[in-house]
C-alpha positions in Angstrom: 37.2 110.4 94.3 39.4 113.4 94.7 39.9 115.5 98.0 36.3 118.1 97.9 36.9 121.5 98.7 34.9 124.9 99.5 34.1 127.4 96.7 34.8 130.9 98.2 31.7 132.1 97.6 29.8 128.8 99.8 32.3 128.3 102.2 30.1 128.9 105.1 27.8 126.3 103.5 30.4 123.8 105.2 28.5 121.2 106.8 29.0 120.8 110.2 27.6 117.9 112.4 28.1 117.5 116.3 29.0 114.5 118.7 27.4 114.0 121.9 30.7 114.9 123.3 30.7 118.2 121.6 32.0 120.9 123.4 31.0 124.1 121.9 28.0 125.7 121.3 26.5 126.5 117.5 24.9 129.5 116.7 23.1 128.9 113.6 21.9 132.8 113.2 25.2 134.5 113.6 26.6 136.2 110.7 30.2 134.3 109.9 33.0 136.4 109.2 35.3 136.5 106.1 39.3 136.9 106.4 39.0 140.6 105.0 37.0 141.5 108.2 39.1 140.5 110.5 42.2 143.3 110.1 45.1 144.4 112.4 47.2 148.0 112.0 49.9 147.8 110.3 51.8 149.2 113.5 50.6 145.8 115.2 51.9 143.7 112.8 55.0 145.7 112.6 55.3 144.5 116.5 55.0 141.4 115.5 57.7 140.5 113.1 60.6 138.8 114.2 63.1 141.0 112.7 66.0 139.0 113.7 64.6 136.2 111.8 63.9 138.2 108.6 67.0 139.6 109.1 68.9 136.6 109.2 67.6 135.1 106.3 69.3 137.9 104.2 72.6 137.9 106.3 74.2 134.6 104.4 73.9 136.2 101.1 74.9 139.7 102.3 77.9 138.3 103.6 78.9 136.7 100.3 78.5 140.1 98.9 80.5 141.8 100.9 83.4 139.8 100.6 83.1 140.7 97.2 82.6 144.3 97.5 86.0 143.8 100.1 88.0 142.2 97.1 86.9 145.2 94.7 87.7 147.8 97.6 91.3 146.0 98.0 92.0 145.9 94.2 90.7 149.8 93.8 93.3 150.8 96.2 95.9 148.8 94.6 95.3 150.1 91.2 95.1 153.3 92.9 98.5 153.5 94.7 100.2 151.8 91.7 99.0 153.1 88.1 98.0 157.0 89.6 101.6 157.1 90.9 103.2 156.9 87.2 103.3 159.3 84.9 101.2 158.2 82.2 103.8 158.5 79.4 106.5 156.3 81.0 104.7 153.0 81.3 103.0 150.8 79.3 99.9 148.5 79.8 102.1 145.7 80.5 104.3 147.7 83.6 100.8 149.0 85.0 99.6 144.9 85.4 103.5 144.0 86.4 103.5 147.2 88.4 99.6 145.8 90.3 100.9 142.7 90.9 104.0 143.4 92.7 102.2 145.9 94.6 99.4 143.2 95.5 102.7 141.0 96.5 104.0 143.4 98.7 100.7 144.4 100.5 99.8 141.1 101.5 103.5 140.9 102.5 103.6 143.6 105.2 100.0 142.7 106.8 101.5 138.7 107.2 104.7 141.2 109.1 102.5 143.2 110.7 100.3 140.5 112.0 103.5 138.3 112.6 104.6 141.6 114.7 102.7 141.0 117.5 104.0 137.6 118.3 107.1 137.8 120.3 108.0 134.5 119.9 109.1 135.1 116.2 112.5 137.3 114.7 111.5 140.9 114.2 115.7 141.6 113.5 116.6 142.8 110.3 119.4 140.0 110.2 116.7 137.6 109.7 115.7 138.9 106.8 111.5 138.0 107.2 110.5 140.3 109.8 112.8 143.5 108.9 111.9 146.4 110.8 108.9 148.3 108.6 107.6 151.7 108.1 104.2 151.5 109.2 103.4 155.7 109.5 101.0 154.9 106.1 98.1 152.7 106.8 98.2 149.5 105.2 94.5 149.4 103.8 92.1 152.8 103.3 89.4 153.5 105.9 86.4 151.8 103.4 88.2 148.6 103.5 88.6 148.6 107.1 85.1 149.4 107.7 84.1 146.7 105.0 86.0 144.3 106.9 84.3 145.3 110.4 81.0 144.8 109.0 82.0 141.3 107.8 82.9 140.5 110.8 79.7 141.7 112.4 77.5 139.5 109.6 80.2 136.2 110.7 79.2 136.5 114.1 75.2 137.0 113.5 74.8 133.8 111.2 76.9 131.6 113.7 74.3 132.2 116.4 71.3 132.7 113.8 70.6 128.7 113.0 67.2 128.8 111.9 65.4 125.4 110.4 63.4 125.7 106.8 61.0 123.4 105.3 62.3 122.8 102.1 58.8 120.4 100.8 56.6 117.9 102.6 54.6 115.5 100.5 51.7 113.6 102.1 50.4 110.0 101.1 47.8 110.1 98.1 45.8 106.7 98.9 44.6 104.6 95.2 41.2 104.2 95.1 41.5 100.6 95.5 42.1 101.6 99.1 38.8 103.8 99.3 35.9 102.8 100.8 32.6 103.9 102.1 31.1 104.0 105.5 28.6 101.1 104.4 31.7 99.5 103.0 33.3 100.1 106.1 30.4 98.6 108.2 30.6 95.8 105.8 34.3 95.0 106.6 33.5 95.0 110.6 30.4 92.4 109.9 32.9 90.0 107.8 35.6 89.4 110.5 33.3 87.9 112.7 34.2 88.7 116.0 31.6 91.8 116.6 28.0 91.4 118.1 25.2 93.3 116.5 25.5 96.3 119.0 29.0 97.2 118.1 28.1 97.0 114.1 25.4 99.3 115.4 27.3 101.3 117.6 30.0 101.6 115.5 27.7 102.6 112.3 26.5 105.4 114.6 30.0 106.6 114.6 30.3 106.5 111.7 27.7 108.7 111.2 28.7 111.4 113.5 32.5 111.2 113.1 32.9 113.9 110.2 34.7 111.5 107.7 33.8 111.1 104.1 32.8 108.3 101.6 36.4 108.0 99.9 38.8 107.1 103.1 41.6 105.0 102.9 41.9 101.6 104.4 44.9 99.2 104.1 44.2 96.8 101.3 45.0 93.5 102.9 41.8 94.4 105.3 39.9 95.5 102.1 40.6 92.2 100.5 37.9 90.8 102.5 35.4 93.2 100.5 36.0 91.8 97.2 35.9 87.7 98.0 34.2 85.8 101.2 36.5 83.4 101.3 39.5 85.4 101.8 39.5 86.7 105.3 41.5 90.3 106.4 45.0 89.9 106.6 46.9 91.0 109.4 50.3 89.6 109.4 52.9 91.1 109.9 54.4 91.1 105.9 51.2 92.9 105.4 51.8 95.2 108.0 55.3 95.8 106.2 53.7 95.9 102.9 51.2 99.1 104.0 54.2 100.7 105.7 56.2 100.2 102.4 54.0 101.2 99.9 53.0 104.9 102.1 56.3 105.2 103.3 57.9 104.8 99.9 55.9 106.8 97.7 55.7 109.8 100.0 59.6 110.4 100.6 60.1 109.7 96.8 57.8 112.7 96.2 59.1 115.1 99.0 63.0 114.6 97.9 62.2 115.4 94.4 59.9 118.5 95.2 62.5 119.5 97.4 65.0 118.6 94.5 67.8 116.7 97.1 69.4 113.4 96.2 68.7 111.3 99.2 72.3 111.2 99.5 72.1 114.6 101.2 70.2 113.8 104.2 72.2 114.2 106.9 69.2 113.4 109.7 66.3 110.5 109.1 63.6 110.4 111.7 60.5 108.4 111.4 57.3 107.9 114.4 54.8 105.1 113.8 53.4 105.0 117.3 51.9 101.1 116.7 54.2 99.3 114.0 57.8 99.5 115.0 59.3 96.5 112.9 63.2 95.7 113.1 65.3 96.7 110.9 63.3 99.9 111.5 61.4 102.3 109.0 64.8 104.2 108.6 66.7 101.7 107.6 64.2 101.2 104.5 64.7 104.9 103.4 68.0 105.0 103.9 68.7 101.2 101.5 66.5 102.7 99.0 67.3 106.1 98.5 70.7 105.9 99.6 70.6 108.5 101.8 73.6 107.7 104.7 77.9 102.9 109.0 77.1 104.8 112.5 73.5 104.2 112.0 72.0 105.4 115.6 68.2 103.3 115.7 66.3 104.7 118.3 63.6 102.1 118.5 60.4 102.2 120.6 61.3 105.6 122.4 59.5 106.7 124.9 56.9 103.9 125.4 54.3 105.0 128.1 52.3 101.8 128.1 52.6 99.5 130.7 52.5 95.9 129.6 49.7 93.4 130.9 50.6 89.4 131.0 53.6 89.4 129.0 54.4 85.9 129.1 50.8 85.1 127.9 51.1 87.6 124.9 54.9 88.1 123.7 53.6 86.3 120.2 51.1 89.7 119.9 54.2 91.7 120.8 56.2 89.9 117.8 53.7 90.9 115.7 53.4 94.6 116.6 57.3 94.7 116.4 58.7 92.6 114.0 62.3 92.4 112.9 63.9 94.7 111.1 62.3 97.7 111.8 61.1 100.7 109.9 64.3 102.8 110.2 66.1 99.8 107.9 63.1 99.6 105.4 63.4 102.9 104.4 67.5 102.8 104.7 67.1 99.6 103.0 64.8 100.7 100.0 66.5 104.3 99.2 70.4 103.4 99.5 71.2 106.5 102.1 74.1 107.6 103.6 76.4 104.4 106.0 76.7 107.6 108.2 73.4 108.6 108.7 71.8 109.3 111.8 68.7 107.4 112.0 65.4 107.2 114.7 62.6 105.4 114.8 60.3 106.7 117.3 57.2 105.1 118.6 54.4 105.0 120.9 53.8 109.2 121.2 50.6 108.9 119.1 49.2 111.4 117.1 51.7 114.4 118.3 54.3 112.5 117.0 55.6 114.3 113.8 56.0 117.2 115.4 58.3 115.8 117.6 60.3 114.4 115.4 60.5 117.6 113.5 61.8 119.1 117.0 64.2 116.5 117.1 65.8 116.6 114.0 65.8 120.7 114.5 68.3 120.2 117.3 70.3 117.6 115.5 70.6 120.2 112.7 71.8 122.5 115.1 74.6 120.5 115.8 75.8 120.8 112.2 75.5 124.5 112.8 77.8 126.8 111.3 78.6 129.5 108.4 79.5 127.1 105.4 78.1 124.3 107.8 74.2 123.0 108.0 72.6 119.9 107.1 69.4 118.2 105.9 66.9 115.9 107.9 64.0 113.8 106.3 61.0 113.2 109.0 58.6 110.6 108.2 55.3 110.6 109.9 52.7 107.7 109.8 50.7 105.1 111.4 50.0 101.2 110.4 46.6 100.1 110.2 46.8 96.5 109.0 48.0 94.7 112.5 45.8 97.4 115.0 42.2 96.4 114.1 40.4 95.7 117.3 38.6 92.7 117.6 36.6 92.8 120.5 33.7 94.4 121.4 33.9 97.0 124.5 33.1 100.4 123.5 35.9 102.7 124.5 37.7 100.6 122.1 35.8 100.3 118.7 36.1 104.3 117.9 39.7 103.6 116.6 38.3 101.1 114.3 36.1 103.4 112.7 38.3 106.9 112.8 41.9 106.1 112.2 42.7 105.7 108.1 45.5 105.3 106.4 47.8 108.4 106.0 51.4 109.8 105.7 53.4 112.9 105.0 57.6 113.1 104.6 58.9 116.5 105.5 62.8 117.8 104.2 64.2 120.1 106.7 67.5 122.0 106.3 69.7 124.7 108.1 71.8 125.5 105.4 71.5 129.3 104.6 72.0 128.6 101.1 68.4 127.3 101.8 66.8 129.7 102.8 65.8 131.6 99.7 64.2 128.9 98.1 62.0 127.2 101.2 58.6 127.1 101.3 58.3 128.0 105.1 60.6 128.9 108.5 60.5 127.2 111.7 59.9 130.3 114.1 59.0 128.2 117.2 58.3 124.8 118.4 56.6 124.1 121.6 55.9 120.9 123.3 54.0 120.3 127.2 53.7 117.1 128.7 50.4 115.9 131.1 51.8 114.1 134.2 48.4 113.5 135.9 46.9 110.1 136.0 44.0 111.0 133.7 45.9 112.4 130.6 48.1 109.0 131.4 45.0 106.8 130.6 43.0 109.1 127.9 44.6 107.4 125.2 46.2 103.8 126.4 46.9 100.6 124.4 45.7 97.9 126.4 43.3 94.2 126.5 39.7 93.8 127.1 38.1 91.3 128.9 38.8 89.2 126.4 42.3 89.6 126.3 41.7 91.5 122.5 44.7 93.9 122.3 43.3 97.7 121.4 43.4 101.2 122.0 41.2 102.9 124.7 40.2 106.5 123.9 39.1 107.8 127.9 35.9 109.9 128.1 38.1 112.7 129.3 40.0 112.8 126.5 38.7 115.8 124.9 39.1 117.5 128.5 42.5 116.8 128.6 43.3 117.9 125.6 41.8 121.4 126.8 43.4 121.4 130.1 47.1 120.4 128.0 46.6 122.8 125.0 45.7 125.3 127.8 49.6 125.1 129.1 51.2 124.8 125.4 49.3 128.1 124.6 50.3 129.9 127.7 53.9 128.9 126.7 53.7 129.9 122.9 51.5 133.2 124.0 54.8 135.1 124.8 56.6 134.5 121.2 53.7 135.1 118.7 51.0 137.4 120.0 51.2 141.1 119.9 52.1 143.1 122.9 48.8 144.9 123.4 47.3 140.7 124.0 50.3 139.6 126.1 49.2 143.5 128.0 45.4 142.4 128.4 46.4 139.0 129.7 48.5 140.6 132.7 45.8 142.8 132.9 43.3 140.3 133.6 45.5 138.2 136.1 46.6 141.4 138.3 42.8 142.0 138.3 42.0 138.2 139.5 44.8 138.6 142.2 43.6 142.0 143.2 40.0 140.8 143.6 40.9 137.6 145.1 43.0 139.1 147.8 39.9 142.2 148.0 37.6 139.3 149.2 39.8 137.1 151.3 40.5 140.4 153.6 36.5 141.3 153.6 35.9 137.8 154.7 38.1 137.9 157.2 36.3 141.0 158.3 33.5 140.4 159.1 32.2 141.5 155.6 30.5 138.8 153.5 27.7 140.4 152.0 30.3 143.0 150.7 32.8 140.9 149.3 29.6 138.9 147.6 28.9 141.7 145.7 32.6 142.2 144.4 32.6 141.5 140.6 33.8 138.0 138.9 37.1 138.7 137.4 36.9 135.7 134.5 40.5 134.9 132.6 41.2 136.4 129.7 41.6 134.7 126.7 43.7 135.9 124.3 43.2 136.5 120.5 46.1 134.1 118.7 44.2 135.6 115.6 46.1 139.0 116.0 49.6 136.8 115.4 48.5 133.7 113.8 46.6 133.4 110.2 46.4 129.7 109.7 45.6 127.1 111.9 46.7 123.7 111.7 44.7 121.5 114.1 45.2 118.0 114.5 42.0 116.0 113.0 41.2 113.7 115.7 37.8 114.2 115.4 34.8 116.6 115.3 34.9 117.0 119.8 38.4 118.1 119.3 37.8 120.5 116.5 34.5 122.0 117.7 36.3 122.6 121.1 38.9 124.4 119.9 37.3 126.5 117.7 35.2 127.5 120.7 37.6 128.4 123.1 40.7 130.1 120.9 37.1 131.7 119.4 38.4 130.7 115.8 36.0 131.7 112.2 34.9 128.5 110.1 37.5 129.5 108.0 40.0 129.1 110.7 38.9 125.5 111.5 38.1 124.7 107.6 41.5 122.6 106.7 41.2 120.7 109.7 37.5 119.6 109.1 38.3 119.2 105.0 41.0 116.9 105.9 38.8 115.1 108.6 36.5 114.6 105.7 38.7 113.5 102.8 41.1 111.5 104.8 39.9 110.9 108.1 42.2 111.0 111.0 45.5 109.8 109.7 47.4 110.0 113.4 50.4 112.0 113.1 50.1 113.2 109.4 46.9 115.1 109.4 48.4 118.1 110.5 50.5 118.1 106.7 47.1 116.9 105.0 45.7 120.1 106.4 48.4 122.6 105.7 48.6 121.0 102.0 44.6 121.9 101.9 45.5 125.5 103.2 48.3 125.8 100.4 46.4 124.3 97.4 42.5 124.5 98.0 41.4 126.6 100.5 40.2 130.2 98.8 38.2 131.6 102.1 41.5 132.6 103.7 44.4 132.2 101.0 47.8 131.6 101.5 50.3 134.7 101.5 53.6 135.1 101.6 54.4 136.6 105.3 51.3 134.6 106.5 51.9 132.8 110.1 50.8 129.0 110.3 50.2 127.3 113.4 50.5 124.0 114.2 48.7 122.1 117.1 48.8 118.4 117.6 47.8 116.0 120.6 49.7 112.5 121.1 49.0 109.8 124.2 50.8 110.7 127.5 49.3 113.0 126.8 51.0 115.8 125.3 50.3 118.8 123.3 52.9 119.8 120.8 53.0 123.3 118.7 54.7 124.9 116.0 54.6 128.7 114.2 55.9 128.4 110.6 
């Protein structure tokens, strides 16, 4: 069953359906508004282009030009000084060209002197012979040349400290529809392991039901196996753990290095986050042996790990299984043949914000290889492993990963080449990441035991309120770099006017004034419009409560929130990849707010910590 998508003309037919934890509010009679109503002067979005980066994607190319407009200017006034000088009788063809050269010869002669001069370390005597006193009264190259030369110069410096990051192509993970299966098919595969009482089939049919996901989602097929023949029960080992991560990992960077048209020994960068599979050899290391993409290899397994670890004497053979040996860096290094010198990471355990943070990280290490005829490429891989995380015990905060989470990837190619830049699909304007440090957003989303000592994931009650609260602060941070100046001016508005009438009714209180300051108005924040500088919105599809609440409160059109529910539907949440699933949707399918060149595309994502990571394309 292919991906469904939303005629233009219906596309406020979508079907929406709501959660018990839903947090906004539906309003069935209001009239929904179409891309075309929702316009901005053209002096606004003047404001709002980044000129330097528009700028600097031309600079590269300009420069290239202008050295050849400084040749031409130097072999004009060569030609000039030379063949003009002679009468036109007395020399031939063949004395103007001897004539050009030796005047070429002795040009680039007196600027080495004249450069030379103002060493005093070398001879300037005439008995020397090199450095022979020169007449210098005639300049050595015409004012245009100069001039051409400044500018140059200019350009050099701008595009050393201009090191923008394009995406070159992503390619996300197309599941076979062996691997597709129904909600009742779903139920079914719950009832066969044996391990869950009727209430949690129940209870997690009901979720089913409610959690916004289609009748063609991908499940790994060593779990599906169980569908097809009774006797053979789900397998969870870890080869089929490594099987799943090889077959999605595989066929996805495959697909994005030949869309992006790079052998896979040009990658310069490999980063890869599967937050609950991080074999050894690592992920990397199978990209980089099959595609032979880069002997420094730098693993970076199981970076920042933010769960704590219950009985780990009692449960190191779980742990084995969860990270086997080698990891995924060497499976992909492994499978594709890379580079010896690669850099490769293999991040885990940053859930479903993951990928964008490994596309930050690769960003800076591309930075590194910054430079005018410098620049390199980085392949991010973003996934998560179903096969050895299917929970087996029967406490509720527990079973919603067993019926939301499917199987998913996307493999991005970034590069900071300029010669890049003309032929990328998209520019890296700004990347934004904030990190909760409260208890609460600790425990929203932790990987921990039941009761029963049944190793799972825990999805907090509060999870949809910390995700608020944390997207609250990433906004508030990525406010000041893509909205237009008459929203960042209503925002200070609005807190000057909160201060103002805060410190109004302290000083009536403290005279004697209460009914007064009672009746002083309720100054509420304001909320600004990131439609005015964004057009697309990618938001991470971890379920309907996430979606509905931020549509709400960034007071987003259906259209706005479309790729992120079409994706929940035809995919389900696939962890760190959805956010790629969606902006695929917006680039191929969606018709009620099409893709144009110029368009802004915004990328939010939660992960467990918790953090809430952004990015502007």
């Amino acid at each position: 069953m292919p991906p469904q998508s939303i005629k233009h003309d219906d596309y406020t037919g979508l079907k929406r359906t709501f959660s018990e934890s839903d947090m906004s509010e539906f309003e069935g009679e209001a009239k929904s508004k179409d891309y075309r109503d929702y316009r901005v002067k053209k002096s606004s979005l003047i404001g709002m282009i980044n000129w330097s980066h528009v700028i600097g994607t031309y600079l590269p190319h300009i420069f290239t030009l202008g050295i050849a407009v400084l040749f031409a200017f130097v072999v004009h006034q060569v030609i000039t000084d030379t063949i003009t000088s002679q009468p036109a009788s007395s020399v031939t063809f063949l004395d103007n060209m001897r004539l050009v050269m030796e005047t070429t010869r002795t040009l680039f002669i007196d600027l080495v002197q004249w450069i030379l001069s103002h060493f005093h370390f070398f001879f300037t005597d005439s008995e020397h012979g090199f450095l022979a006193q020169a007449d210098y009264s005639k300049p050595l190259f015409s004012a245009k040349v100069k001039i051409t030369f400044l500018l140059l110069c200019v350009i050099l410096w701008i595009v050393r400290h201009d090191d923008p990051v394009y995406l070159m192509s992503f390619a996300t993970f197309q599941a076979p529809e062996s691997w597709k299966v129904t909600h009742a098919q779903l139920v079914d595969i719950m009832r066969k392991q044996g391990c869950f009482s009727p209430d949690s089939i129940d209870f997690m049919a009901r979720l089913l039901e409610r959690s916004g996901t289609g009748q063609a989602t991908a499940w790994p097929p060593a779990i599906v196996q169980c569908l097809h023949d009774d006797k053979t029960p789900a397998d969870r080992s870890i080869e089929a753990s490594r099987n799943e991560a090889s077959t999605i990992i595989c066929d996805i960077v495959d697909k994005a290095l030949k869309k992006a048209r790079v052998h896979p020994k040009e990658i310069d960068v490999l980063v890869i986050n599967c937050s609950l599979f991080s074999p050894t050899p690592s992920l990397c290391a199978l990209v980089i042996s099959k595609f032979g993409v880069g002997m420094n290899e730098e693993c970076c397994g199981n970076t920042e790990r933010e769960r704590e670890r219950r009985n780990i004497e009692e449960n190191t053979e779980r742990e084995r299984e969860r990270t086997p040996t080698p990891s995924l860096c060497a499976l992909v290094i492994s499978k594709f043949g890379m580079r010896s010198d690669i850099q490769s990471f293999n991040l885990s355990g940053m859930g479903c914000g993951a990928s964008l943070i490994s596309v930050d990280l690769a960003k800076n290490l591309l930075q590194r290889k910054s430079g005018l005829f410098g620049g390199g490429k980085a392949l991010v891989v973003s996934t998560e492993i179903i096969t050895p995380n299917l929970y087996h015990g029967n406490e509720r905060n527990f079973l919603l990963q067993n019926t939301l989470f499917r199987c998913g990837g996307a493999a991005i190619i970034l590069s900071n080449k300029w010669t890049d830049g003309m032929r990328a699909m998209y520019k890296l304007l700004h990347i934004v990441r904030v990190q909760g440090t409260d208890e609460v957003s600790y425990n929203a989303v932790y990987e921990t035991q039941d009761a029963d000592g049944e190793r799972g994931v825990s999805l907090s009650k509060d999870i949809v309120k910390v995700a608020g609260k944390c997207m609250e602060k990433n906004m508030t941070m990525m406010g000041p770099y893509v909205l237009p100046l008459t929203e960042q001016a209503k925002v200070v508005m609005a807190l000057m006017a909160r201060f103002f009438a805060k410190k109004a009714k302290s000083f009536l209180s403290s005279s004697n004034r209460e009914e007064l300051s009672k009746k002083l108005p309720v100054v509420r924040p304001y909320v600004p419009d990131f439609k005015r500088g964004i057009d697309h919105f990618c938001i991470h599809a971890g379920g309907r409560a996430v979606i509905d609440g931020i549509e709400k409160n960034m007071k987003l059109e259906p259209f706005h929130t479309e790729p992120s529910r079409m994706t929940l539907l035809n995919y389900g949440n696939t962890s760190s990849s959805s956010i790629w699933y969606e902006l695929e949707y917006i680039q191929e399918q969606q018709k009620s707010n099409p893709l144009k060149k110029g368009d802004r595309i915004m990328q939010v994502a939660f992960g467990s910590g918790f953090k809430c990571t952004s990015a502007v394309w």
